[in-house]
DRENDO-1510 file (C-alpha; in Angstrom, 1 decimal, always signed):
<recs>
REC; n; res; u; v; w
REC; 1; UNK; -36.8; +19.1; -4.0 .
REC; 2; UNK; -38.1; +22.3; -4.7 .
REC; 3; UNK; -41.6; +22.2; -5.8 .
REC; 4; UNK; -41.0; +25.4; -8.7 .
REC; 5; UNK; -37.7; +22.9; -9.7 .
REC; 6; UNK; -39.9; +19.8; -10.3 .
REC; 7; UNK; -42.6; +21.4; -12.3 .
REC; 8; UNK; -39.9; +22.8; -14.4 .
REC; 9; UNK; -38.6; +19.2; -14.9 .
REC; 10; UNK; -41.6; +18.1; -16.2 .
REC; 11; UNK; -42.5; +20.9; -18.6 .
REC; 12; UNK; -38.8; +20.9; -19.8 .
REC; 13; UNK; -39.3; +16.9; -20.6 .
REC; 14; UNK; -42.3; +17.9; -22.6 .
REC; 15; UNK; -40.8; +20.8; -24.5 .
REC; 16; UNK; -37.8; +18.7; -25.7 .
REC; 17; UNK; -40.1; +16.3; -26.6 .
REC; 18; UNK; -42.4; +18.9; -28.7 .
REC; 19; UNK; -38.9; +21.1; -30.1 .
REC; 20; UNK; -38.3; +20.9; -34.0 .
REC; 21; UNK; -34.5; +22.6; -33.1 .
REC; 22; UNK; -32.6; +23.5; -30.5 .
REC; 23; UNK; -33.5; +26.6; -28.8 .
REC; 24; UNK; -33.4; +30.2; -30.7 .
REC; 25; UNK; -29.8; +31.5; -30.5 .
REC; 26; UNK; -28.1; +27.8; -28.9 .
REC; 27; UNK; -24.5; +28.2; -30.5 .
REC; 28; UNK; -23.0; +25.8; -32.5 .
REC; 29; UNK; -20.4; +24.1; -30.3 .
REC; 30; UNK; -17.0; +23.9; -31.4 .
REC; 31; UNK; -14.8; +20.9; -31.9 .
REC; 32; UNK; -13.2; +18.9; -28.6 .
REC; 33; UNK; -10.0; +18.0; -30.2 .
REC; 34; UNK; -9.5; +14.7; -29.8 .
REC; 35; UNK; -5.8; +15.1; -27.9 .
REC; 36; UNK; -7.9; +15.9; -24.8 .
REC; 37; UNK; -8.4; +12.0; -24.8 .
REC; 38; UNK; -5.3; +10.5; -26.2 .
REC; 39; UNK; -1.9; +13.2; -25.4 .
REC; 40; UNK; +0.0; +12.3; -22.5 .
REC; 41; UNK; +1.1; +15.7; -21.2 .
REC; 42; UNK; -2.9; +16.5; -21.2 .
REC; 43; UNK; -3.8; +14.2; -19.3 .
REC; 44; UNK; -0.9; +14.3; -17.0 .
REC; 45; UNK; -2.6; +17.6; -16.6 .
REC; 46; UNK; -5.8; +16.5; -16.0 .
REC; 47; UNK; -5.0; +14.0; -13.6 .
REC; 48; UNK; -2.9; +16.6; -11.5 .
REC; 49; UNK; -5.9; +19.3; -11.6 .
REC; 50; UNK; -8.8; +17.2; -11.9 .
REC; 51; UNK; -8.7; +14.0; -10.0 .
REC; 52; UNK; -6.5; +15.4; -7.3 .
REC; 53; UNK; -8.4; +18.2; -7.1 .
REC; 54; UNK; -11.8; +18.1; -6.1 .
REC; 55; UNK; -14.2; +15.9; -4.4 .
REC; 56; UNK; -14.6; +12.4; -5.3 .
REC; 57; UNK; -17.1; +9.7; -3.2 .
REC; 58; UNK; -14.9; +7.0; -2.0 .
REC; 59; UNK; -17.3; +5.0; +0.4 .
REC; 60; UNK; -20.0; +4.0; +2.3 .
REC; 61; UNK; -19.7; +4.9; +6.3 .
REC; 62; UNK; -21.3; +0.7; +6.2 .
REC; 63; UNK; -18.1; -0.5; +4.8 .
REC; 64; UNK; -16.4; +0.7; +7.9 .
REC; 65; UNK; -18.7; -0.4; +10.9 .
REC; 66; UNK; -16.3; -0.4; +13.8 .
REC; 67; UNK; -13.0; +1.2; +15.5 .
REC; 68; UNK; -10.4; +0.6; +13.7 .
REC; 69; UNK; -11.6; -0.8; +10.6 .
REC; 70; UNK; -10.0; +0.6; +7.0 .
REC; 71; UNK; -10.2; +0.9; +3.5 .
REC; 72; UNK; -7.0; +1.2; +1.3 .
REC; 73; UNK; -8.8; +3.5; -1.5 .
REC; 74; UNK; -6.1; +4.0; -4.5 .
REC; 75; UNK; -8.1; +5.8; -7.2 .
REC; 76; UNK; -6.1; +9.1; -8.4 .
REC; 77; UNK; -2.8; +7.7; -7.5 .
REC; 78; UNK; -2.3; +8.3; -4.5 .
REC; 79; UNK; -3.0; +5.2; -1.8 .
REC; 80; UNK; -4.9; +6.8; +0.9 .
REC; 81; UNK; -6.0; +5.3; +4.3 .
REC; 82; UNK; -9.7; +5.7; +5.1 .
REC; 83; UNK; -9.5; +4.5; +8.6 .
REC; 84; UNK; -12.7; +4.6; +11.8 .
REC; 85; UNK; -11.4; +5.7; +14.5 .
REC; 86; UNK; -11.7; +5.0; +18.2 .
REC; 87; UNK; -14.1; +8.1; +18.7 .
REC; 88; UNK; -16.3; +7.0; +15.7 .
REC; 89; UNK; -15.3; +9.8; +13.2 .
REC; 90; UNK; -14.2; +8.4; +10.1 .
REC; 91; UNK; -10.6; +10.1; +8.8 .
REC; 92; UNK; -8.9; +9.8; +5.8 .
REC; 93; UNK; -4.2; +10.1; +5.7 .
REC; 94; UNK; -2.2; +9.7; +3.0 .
REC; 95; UNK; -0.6; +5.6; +3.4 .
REC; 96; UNK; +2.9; +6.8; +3.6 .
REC; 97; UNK; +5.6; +6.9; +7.0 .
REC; 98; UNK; +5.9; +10.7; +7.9 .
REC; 99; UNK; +9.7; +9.0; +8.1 .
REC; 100; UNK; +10.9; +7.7; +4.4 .
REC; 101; UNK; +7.2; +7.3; +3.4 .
REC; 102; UNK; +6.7; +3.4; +3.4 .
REC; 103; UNK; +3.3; +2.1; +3.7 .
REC; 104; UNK; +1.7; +1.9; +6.3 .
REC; 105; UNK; -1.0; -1.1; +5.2 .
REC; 106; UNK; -0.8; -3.3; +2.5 .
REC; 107; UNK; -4.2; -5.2; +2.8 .
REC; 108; UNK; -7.2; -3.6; +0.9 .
REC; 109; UNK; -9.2; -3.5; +4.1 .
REC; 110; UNK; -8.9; -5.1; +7.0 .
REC; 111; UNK; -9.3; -3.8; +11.0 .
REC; 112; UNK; -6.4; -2.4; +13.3 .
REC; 113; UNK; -5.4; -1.1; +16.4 .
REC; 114; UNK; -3.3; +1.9; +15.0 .
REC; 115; UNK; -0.6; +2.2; +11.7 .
REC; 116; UNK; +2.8; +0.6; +12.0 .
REC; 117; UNK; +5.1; +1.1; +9.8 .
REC; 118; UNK; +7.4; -2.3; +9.1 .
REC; 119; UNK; +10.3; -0.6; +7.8 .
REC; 120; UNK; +11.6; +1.3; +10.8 .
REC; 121; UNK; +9.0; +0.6; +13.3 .
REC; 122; UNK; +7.1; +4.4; +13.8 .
REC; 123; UNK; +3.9; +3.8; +15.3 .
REC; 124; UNK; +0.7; +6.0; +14.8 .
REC; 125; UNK; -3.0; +6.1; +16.4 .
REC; 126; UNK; -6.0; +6.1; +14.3 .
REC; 127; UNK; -6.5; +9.6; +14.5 .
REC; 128; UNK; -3.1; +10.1; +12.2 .
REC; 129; UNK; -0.6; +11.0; +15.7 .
REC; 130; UNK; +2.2; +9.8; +15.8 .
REC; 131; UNK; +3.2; +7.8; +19.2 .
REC; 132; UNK; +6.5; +5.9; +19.2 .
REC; 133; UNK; +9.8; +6.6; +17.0 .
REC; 134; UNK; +12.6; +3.5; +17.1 .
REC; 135; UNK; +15.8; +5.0; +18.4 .
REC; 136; UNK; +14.3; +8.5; +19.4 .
REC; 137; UNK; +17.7; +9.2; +20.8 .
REC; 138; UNK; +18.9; +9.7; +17.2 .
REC; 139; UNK; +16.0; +12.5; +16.3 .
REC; 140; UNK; +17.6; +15.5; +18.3 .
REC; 141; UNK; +15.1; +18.4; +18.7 .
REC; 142; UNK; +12.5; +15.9; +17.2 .
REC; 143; UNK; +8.6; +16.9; +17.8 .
REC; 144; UNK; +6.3; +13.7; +17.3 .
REC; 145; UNK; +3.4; +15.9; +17.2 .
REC; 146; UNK; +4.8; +17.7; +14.2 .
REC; 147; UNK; +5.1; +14.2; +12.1 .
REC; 148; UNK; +1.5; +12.4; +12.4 .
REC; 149; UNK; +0.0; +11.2; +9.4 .
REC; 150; UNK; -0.4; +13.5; +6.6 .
REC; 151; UNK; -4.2; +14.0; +6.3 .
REC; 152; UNK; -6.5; +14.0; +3.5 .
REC; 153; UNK; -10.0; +16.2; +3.5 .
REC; 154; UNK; -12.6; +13.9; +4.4 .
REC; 155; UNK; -16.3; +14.7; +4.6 .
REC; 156; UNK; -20.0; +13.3; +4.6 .
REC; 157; UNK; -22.8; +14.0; +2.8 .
REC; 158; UNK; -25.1; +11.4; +4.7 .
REC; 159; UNK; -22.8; +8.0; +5.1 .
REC; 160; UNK; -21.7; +8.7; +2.2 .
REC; 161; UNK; -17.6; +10.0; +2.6 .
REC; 162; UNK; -15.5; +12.2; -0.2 .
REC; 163; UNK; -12.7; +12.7; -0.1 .
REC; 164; UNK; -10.3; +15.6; -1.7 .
REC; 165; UNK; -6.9; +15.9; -2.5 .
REC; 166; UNK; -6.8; +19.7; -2.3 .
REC; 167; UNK; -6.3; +20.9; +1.2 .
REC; 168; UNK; -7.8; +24.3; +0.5 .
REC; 169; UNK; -11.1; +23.0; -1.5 .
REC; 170; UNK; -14.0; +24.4; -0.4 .
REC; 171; UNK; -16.8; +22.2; +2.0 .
REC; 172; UNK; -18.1; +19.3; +0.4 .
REC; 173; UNK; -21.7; +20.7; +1.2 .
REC; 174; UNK; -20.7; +24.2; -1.4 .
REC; 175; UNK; -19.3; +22.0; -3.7 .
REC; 176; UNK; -22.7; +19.9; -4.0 .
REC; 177; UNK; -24.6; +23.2; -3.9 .
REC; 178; UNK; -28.7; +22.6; -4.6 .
REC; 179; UNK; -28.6; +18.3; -4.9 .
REC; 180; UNK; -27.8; +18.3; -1.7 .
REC; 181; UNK; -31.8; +20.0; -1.3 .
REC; 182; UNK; -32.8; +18.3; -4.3 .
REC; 183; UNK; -32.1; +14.7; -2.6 .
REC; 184; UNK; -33.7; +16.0; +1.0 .
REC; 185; UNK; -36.9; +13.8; +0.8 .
REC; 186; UNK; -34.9; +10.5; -0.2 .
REC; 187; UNK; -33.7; +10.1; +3.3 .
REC; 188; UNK; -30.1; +9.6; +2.2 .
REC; 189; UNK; -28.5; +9.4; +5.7 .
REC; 190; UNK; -30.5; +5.9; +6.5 .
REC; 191; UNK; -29.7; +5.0; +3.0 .
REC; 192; UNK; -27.5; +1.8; +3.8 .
REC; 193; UNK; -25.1; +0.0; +1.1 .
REC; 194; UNK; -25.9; -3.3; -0.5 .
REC; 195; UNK; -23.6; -3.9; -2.9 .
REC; 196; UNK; -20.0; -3.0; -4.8 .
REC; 197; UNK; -18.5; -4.6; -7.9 .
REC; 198; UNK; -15.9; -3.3; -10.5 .
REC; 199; UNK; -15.3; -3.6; -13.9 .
REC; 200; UNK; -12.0; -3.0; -16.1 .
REC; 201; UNK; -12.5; -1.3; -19.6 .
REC; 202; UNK; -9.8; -0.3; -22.3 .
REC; 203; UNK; -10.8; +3.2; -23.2 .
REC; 204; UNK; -9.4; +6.3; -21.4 .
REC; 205; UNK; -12.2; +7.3; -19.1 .
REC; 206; UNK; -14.1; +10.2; -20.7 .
REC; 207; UNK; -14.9; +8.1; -23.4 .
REC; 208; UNK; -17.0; +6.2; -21.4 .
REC; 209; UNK; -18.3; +9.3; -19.3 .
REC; 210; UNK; -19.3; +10.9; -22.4 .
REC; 211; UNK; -22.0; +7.9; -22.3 .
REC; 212; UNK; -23.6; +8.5; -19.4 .
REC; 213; UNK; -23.9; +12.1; -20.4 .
REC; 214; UNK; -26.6; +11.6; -23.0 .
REC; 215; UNK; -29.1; +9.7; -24.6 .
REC; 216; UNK; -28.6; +10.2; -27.9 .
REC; 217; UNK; -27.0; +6.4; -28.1 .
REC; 218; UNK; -30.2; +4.6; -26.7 .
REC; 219; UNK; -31.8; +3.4; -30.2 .
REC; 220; UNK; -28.7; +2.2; -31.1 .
REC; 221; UNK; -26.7; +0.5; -28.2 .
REC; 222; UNK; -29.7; -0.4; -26.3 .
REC; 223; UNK; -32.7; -0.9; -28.2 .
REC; 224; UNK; -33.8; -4.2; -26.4 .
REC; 225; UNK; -33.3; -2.6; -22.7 .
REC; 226; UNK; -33.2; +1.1; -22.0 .
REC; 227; UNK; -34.7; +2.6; -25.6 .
REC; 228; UNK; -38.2; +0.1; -24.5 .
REC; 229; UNK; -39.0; +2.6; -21.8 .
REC; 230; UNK; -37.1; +5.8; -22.0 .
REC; 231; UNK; -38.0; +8.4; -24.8 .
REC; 232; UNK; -34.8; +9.7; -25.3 .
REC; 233; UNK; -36.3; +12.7; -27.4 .
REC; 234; UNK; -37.5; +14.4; -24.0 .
REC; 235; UNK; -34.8; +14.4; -22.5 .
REC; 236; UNK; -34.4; +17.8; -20.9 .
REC; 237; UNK; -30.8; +18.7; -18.7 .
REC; 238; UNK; -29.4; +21.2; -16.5 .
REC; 239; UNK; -26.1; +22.7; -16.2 .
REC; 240; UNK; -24.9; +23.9; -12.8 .
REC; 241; UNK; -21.8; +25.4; -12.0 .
REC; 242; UNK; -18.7; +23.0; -10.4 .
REC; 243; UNK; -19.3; +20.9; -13.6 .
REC; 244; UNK; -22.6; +19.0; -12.2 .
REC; 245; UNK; -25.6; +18.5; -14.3 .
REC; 246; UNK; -28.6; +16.2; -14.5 .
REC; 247; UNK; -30.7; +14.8; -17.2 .
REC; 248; UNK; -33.8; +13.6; -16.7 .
REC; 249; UNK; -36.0; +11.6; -19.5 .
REC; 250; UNK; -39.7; +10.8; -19.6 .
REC; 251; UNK; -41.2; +7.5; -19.3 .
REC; 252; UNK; -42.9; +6.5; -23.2 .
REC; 253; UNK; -45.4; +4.9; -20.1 .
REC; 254; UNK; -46.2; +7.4; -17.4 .
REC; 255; UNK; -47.5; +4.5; -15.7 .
REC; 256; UNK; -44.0; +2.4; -15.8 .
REC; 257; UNK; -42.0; +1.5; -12.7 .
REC; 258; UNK; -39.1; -0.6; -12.6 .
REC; 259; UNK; -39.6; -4.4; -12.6 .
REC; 260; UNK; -36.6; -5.5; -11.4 .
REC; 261; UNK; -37.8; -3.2; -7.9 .
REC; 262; UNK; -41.1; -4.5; -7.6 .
REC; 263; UNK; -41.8; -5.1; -3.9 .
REC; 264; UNK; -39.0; -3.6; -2.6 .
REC; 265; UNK; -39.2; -1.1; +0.2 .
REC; 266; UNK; -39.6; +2.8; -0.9 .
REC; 267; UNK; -38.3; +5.7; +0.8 .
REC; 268; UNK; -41.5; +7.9; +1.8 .
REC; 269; UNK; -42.6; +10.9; +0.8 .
REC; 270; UNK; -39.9; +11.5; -2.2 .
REC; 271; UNK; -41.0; +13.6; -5.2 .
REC; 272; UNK; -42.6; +12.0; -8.4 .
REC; 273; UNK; -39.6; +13.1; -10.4 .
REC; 274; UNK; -37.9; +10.3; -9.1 .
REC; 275; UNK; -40.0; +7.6; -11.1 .
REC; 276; UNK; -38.8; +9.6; -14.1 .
REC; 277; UNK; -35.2; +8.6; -14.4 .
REC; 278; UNK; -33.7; +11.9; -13.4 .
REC; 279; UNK; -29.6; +11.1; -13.8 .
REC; 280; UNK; -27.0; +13.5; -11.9 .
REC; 281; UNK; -23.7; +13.6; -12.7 .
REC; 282; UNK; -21.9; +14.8; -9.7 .
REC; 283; UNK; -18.5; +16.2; -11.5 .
REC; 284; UNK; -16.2; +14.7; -12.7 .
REC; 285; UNK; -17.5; +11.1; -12.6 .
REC; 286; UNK; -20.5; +10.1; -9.8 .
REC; 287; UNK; -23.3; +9.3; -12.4 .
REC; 288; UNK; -26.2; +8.5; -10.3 .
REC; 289; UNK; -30.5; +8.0; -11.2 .
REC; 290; UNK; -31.7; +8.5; -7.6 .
REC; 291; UNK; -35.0; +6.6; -6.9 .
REC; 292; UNK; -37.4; +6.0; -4.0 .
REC; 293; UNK; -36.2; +2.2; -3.7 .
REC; 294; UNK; -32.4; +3.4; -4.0 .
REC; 295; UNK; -30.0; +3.5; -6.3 .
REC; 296; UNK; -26.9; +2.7; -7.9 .
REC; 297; UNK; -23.5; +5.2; -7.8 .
REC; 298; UNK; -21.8; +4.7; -10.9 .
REC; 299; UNK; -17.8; +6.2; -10.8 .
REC; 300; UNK; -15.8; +6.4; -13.4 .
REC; 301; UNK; -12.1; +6.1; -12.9 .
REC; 302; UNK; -8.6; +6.5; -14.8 .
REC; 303; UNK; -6.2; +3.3; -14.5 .
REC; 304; UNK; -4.0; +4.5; -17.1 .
REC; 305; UNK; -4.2; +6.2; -20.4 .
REC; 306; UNK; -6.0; +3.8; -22.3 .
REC; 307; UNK; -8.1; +1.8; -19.8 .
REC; 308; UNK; -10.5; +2.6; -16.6 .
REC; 309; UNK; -11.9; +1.5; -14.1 .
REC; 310; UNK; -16.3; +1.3; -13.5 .
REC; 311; UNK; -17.1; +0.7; -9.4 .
REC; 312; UNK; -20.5; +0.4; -9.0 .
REC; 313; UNK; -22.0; +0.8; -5.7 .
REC; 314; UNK; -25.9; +0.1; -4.7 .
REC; 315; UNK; -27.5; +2.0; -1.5 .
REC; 316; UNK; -31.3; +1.4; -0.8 .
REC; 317; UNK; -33.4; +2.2; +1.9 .
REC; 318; UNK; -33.4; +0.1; +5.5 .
REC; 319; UNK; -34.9; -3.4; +5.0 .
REC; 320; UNK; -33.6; -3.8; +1.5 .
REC; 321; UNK; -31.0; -5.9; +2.3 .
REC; 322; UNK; -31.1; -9.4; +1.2 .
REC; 323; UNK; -34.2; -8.8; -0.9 .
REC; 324; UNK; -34.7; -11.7; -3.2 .
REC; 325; UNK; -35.3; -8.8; -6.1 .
REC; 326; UNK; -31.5; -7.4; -5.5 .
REC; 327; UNK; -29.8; -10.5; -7.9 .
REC; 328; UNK; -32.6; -9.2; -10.6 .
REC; 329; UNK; -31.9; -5.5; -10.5 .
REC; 330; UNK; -28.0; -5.9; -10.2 .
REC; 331; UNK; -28.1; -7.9; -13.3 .
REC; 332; UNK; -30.2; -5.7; -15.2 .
REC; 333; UNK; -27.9; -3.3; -14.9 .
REC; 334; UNK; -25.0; -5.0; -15.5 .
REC; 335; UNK; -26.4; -6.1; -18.5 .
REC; 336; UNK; -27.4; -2.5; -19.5 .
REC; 337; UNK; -23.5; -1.5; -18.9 .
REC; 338; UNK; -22.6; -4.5; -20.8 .
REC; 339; UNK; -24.3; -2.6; -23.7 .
REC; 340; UNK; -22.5; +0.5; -23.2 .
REC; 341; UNK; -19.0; -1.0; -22.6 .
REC; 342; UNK; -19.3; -3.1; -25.7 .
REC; 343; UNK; -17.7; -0.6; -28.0 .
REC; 344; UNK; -15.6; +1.6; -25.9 .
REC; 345; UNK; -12.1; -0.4; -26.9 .
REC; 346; UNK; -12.5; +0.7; -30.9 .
REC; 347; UNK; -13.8; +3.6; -29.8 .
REC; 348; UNK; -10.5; +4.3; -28.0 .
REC; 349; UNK; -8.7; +3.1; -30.8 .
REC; 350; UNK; -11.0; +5.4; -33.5 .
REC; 351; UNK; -10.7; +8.1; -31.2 .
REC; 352; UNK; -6.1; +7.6; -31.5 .
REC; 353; UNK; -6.7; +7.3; -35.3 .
REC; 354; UNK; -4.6; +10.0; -36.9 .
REC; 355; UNK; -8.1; +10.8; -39.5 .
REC; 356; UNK; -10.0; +11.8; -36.5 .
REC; 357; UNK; -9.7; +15.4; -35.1 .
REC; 358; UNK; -12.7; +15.5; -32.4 .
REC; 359; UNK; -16.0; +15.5; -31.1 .
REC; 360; UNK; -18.7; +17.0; -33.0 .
REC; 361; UNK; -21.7; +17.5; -30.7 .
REC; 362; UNK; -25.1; +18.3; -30.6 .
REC; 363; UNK; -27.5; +20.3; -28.5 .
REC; 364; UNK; -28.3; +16.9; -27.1 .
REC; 365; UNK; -24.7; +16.0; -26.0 .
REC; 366; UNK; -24.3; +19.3; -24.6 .
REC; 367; UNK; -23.7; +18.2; -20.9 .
REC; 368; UNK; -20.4; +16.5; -22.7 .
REC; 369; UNK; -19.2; +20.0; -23.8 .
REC; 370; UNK; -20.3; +21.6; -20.4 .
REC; 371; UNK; -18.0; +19.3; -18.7 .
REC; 372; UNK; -14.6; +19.4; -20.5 .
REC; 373; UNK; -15.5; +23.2; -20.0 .
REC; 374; UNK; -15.5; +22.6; -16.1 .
REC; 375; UNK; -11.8; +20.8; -16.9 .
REC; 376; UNK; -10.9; +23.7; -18.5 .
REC; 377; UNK; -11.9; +26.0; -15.2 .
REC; 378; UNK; -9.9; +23.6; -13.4 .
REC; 379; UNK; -7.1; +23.7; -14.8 .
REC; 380; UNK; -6.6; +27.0; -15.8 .
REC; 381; UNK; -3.7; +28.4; -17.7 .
REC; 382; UNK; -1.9; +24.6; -17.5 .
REC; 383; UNK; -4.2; +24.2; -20.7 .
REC; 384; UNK; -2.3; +24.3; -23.9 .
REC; 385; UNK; -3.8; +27.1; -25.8 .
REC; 386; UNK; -4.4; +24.4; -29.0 .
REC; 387; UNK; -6.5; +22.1; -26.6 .
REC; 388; UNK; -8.7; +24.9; -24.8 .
REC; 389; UNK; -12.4; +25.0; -25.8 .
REC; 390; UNK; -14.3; +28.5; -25.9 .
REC; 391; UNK; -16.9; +29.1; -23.2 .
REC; 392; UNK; -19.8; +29.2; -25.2 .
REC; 393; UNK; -21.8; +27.2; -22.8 .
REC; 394; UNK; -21.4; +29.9; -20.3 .
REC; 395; UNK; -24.8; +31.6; -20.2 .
REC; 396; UNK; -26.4; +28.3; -20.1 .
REC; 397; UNK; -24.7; +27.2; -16.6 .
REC; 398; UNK; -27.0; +28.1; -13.4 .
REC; 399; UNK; -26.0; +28.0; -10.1 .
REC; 400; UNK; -27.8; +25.2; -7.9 .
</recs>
């Protein structure tokens, strides 16, 4: 990280901390209507611009050790294949027959060979080609290397893969922009995975986002947990372009460090700032506090319209594996979702109540504006003019 960038962190803490106001000239920001969580057609839209649009982290390089091994990652609605292959480069194809589009596995994970299709019997290697058709003497003027797997973008930042639905997106590295240097000293390509679990919740997905987004809600959802050691009233945020942000909040001790990591091994030479909570959100839904002993990926993810799904994934440092503190600082934050899950079904049904038109926010739940404004960008002119917000968060978002 960027020595200028960190001292700016810290004086930014202290100056929210010290503020009677919001800044001088901070516009007042103007309804979200509440259709952009509850109407169909809009988030029909959203799903078709957003999640199958950009680049979303789907797993750990760990998860697939050896040749052949596969994950079956259905998380926009589209089953896709991430599949190891034979020279070690890790690929990601659609989990559809280039023939009448039949799936190809039907395990979550599991190891193979190469993709066979059980319907008609077309055979494929791991690297998507196709190698045997049943009855090629039916396929006149057929080309097998014209019908391989259709392939999905796949790329790595460390171990870690995205993958994007949009065949023309640009590199995973632009998209990341300036966390990818932030993150430099954490050593993220030994940073091994530890741990995944998911959770089901009955809200439509932003309404849980929306949490992770701010700390306005910490003296009242988790006043016995989060609110004990984090003085929400510093918390100072960026806006970047491509919808990212970060928020990071002061410690009410300077001299606090996480309990539930005591003992466990550090990453060295990593930046102070990273005993200060700093939280990314990499857009739309990777919600990550990067620390010296690892962290945790939260992702956020649509199941339908009025429920989601929370993965959460821990990565730590070599050596951290089986350390007898891991079953301490899992629960903790379990526990500390708990809390912030608790409410999101009546919010969902508040948020459908015909009395309620839309979000009111403050200069404190700005980041929550900033992003539906990065939907907006997304999905351009598909947004009905009722629903679109005005960019008045504009000259607030840096590039990063």
């Amino acid at each position: 990280m960027d020595a200028a960038f960190e001292t700016m962190l810290y004086d930014g803490m202290a100056a929210e901390k010290a503020r009677k106001g919001p800044p001088e000239g901070f516009p007042r920001l103007p309804l979200i209507p509440a259709a952009r969580y509850t109407d169909p057609a809009f988030l029909a839209l959203e799903q078709k611009y957003l999640w199958q649009n950009v680049w979303l982290y789907a797993l750990h390089a760990d998860e697939l050790p050896n040749a052949g091994d596969y994950r079956l990652w259905d998380r926009t609605g589209s089953p896709i294949v991430i599949v190891r292959g034979k020279d070690g480069e890790i690929r990601a194809f659609y989990n559809s027959c280039s023939h009448r589009g039949a799936p190809l596995v039907e395990k979550a994970e599991g190891a193979t060979q190469g993709f066979f299709c059980r319907y008609h019997g077309w055979t494929y290697d791991l690297a998507g080609n196709l190698n045997a058709v049943r009855e090629m003497r039916d396929f006149p003027g057929f080309d097998k290397a014209c019908h391989g797997l259709k392939q999905v973008r796949c790329e790595a930042w460390g171990n870690w893969i995205f993958v994007n639905e949009n065949p023309d997106a640009e590199p995973l590295s632009d998209f990341l922009g300036g966390i990818v240097d932030d993150w430099a000293n954490l050593d993220v390509e030994n940073l091994c995975h530890i741990q995944s679990d998911s959770f089901v919740i009955d809200c439509q997905v932003k309404v849980l986002i929306d949490a992770f987004l701010e700390t306005y809600h910490l003296k009242s959802i988790h006043p016995n947990t989060v609110d004990r050691f984090l003085d929400s009233r510093s918390s100072f945020m960026n806006l970047w372009t491509n919808g990212h942000s970060m928020m990071t909040t002061a410690h009410r001790d300077p001299d606090w460090r996480d309990p539930g990591a005591r003992g466990m091994p550090e990453v060295e030479g990593a930046e102070d700032i990273f005993e200060q909570n700093p939280s990314y959100n990499i857009y739309p839904n990777l919600v990550t506090p990067p620390a010296t002993t690892g962290m945790p990926f939260l992702m956020f993810w649509p199941r339908d319209d009025r429920s989601m799904v929370v993965d959460v994934h821990w990565f730590a440092p070599n050596g951290s594996q089986g350390h007898e503190m891991w079953p301490t600082r899992i629960s903790n934050l379990v526990r500390i979702l708990e809390e912030d899950t608790q409410f999101a079904p009546s919010i969902q049904k508040s948020v459908e109540a015909k009395g309620f038109e839309g979000l009111t926010l403050s200069y404190q739940e700005r980041r929550i504006y900033a992003w539906h404004m990065e939907l907006d960008r997304l999905m351009g002119d598909a947004v009905p003019p009722e629903l679109r917000l005005p960019r008045v968060l504009d000259p607030y978002i840096e590039r990063h």
